[in-house]
ZAFI-254202 format. One record per atom (N, C-alpha, C): z negated, y, x negated; chain; atom name; residue in one letter; residue number from 1. Coordinates in pm, 1 decimal, always signed. Each point is the difference from the previous one (the first is absolute). Layout:
# ZAFI-254202
REC       zz       yy       xx mol atom type seq
REC        Z        Y        X   A   CA    A NUM
...
***
This chain:
# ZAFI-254202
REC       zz       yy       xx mol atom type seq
REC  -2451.5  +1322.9  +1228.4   A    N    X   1
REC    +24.3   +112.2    -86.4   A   CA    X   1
REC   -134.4    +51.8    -51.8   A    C    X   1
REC    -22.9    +37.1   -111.1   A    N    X   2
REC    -97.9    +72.0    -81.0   A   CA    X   2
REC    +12.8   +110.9    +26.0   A    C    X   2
REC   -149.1    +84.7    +81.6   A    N    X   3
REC    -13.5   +107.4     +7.3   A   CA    X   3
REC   -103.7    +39.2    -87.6   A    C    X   3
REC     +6.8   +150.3    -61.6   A    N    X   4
REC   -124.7    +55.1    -59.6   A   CA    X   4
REC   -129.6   +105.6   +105.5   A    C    X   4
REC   -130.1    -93.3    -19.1   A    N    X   5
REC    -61.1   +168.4    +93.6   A   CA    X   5
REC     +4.7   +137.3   -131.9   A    C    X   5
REC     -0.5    +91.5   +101.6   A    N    X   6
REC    +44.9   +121.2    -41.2   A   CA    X   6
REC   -123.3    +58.6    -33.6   A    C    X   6
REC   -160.6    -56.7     +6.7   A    N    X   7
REC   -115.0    +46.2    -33.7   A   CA    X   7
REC    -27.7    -59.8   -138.3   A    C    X   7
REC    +15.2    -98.7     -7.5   A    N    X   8
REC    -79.2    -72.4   -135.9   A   CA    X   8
REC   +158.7    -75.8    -79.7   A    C    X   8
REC    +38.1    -14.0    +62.1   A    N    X   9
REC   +164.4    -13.4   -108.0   A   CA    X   9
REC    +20.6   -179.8    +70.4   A    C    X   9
REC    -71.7    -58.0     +2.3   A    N    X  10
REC    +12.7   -194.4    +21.6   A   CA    X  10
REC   +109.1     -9.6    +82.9   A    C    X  10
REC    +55.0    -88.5    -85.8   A    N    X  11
REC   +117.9    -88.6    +36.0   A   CA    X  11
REC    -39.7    -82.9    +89.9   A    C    X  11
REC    +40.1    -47.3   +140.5   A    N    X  12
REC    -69.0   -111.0   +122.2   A   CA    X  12
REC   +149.4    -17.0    +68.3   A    C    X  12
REC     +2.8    -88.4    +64.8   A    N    X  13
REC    +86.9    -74.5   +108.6   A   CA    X  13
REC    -33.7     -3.7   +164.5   A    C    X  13
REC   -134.7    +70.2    -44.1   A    N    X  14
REC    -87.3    +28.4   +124.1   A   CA    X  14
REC    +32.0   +106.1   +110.3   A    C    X  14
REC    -10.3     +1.7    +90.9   A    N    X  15
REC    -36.0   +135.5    +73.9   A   CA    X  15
REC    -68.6   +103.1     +3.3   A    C    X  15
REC   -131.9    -27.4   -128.3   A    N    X  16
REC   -129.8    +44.6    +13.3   A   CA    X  16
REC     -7.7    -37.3   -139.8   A    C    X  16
REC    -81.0   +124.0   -121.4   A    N    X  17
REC    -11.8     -8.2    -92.8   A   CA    X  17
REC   -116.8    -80.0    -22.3   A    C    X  17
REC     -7.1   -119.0    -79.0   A    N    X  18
REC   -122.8    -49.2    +11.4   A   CA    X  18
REC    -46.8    +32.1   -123.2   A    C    X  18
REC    -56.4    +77.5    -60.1   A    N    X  19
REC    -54.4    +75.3    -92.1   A   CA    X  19
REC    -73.9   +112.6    +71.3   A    C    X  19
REC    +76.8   +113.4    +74.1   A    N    X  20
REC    -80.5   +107.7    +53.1   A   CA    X  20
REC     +2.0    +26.2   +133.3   A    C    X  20
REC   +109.1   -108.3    +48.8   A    N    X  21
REC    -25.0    -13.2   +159.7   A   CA    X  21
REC   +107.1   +110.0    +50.5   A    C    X  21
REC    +53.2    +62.0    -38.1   A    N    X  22
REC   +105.4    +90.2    +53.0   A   CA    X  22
REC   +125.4    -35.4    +30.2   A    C    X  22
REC    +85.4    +28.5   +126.0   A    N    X  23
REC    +80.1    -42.1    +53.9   A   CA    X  23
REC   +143.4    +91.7    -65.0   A    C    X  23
REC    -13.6    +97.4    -60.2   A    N    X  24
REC    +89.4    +94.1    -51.3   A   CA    X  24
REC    +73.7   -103.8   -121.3   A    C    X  24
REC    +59.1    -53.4    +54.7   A    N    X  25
REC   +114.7    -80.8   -131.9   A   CA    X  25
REC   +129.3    +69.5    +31.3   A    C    X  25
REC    +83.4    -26.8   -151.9   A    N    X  26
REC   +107.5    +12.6    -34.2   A   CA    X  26
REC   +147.1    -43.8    -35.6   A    C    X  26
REC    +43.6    -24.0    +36.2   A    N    X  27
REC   +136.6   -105.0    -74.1   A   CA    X  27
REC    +69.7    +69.5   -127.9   A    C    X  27
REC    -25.9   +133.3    -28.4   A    N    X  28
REC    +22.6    +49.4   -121.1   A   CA    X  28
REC   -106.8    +29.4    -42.2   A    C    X  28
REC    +11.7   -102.3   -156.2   A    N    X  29
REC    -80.9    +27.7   -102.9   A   CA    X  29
REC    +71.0    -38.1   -146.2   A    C    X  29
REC    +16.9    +44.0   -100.1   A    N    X  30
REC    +36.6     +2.5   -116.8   A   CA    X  30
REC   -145.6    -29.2   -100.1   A    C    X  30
REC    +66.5   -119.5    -93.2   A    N    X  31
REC    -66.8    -36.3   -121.1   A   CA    X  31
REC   -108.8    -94.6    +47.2   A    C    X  31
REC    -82.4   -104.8    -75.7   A    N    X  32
REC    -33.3    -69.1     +5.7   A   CA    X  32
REC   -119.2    -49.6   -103.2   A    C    X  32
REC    -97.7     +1.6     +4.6   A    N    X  33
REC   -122.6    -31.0    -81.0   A   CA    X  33
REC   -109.8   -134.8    +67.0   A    C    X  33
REC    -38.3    -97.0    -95.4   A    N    X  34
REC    -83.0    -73.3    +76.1   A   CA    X  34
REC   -106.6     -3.8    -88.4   A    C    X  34
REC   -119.1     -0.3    +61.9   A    N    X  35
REC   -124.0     -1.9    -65.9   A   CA    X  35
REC    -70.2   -124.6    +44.6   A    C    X  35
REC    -34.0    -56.1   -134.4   A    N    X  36
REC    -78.6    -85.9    +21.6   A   CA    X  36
REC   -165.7     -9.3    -33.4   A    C    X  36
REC    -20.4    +71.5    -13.2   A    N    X  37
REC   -176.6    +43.0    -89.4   A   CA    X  37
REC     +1.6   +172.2    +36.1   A    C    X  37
REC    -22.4    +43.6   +147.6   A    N    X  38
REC    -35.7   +129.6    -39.7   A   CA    X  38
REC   -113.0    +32.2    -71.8   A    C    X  38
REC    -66.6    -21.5    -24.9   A    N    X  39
REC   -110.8    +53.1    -83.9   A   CA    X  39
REC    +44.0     +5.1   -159.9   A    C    X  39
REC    +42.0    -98.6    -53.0   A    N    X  40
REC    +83.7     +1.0   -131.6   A   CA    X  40
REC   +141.9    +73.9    -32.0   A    C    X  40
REC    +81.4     +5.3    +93.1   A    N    X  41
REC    +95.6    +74.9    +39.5   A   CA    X  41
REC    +49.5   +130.8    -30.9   A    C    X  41
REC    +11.1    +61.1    -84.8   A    N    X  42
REC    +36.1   +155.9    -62.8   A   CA    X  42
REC    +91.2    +54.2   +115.2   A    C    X  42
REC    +62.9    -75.5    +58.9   A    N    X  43
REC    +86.0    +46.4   +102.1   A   CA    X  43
REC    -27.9    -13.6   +147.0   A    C    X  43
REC   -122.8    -42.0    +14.7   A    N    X  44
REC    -35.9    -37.5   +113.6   A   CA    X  44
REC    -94.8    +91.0    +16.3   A    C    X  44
REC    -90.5    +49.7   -108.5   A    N    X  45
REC    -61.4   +115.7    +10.7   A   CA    X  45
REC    +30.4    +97.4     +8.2   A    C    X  45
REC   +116.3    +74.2    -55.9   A    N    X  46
REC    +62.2    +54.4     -6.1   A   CA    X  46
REC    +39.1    +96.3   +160.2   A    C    X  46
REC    +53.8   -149.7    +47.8   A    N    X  47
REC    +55.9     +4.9   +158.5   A   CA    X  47
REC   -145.7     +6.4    +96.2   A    C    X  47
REC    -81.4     -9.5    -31.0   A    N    X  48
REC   -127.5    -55.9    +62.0   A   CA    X  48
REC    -25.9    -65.7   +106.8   A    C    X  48
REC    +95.1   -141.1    -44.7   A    N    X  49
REC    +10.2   -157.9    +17.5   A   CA    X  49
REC   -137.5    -92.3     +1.6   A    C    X  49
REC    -62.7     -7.2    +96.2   A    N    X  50
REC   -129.9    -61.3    -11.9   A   CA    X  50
REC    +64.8   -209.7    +78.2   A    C    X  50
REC    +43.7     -7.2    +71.0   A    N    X  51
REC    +36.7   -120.5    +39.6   A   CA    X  51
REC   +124.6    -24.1   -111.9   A    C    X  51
REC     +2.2   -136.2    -22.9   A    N    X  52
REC   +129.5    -67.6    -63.5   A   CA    X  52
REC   +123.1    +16.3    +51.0   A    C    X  52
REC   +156.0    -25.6    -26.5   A    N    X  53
REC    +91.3     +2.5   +115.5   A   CA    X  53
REC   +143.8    +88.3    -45.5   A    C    X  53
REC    +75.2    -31.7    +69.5   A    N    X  54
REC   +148.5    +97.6    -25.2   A   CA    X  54
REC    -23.9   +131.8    +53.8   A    C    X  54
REC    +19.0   +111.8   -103.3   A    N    X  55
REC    +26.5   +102.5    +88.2   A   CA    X  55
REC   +123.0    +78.8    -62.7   A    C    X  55
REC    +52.3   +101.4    +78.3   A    N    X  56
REC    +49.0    +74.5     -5.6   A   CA    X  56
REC    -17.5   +182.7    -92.0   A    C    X  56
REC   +124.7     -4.0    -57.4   A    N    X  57
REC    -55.0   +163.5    -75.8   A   CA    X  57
REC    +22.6   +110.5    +53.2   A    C    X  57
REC   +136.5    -13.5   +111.7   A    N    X  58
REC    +16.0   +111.3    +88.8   A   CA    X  58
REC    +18.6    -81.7    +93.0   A    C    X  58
REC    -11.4   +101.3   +125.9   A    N    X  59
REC     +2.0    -10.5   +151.7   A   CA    X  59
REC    +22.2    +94.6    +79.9   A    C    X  59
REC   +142.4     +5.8    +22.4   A    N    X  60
REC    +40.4    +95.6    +97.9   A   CA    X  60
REC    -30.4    -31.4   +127.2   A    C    X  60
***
């Protein structure tokens, strides 16, 4: 199952966010964005998306 961490938004399968290392995941999350070029990214900046990757727009 795809959980979201609840700090930085990333979508993982993990136990452990491997982006910011936080164990606080979610099984509810709504909407879906993938960035592939944060630096080019209007939406990745936006989110302030520095790694590539699925994330999430909310996270309860």
């Amino acid at each position: 199952m795809v959980k979201a961490c609840r700090h930085c938004h990333y979508l993982t399968t993990e136990d452990q966010c491997p982006v910011c290392g936080s164990r606080d995941l979610s099984n509810e999350w709504f909407d879906l964005v993938i960035v592939l070029d944060p630096e080019k990214s209007r939406i990745g900046q936006q989110l302030k998306i520095s790694v590539k990757g699925k994330y999430a727009i909310r996270v309860r």
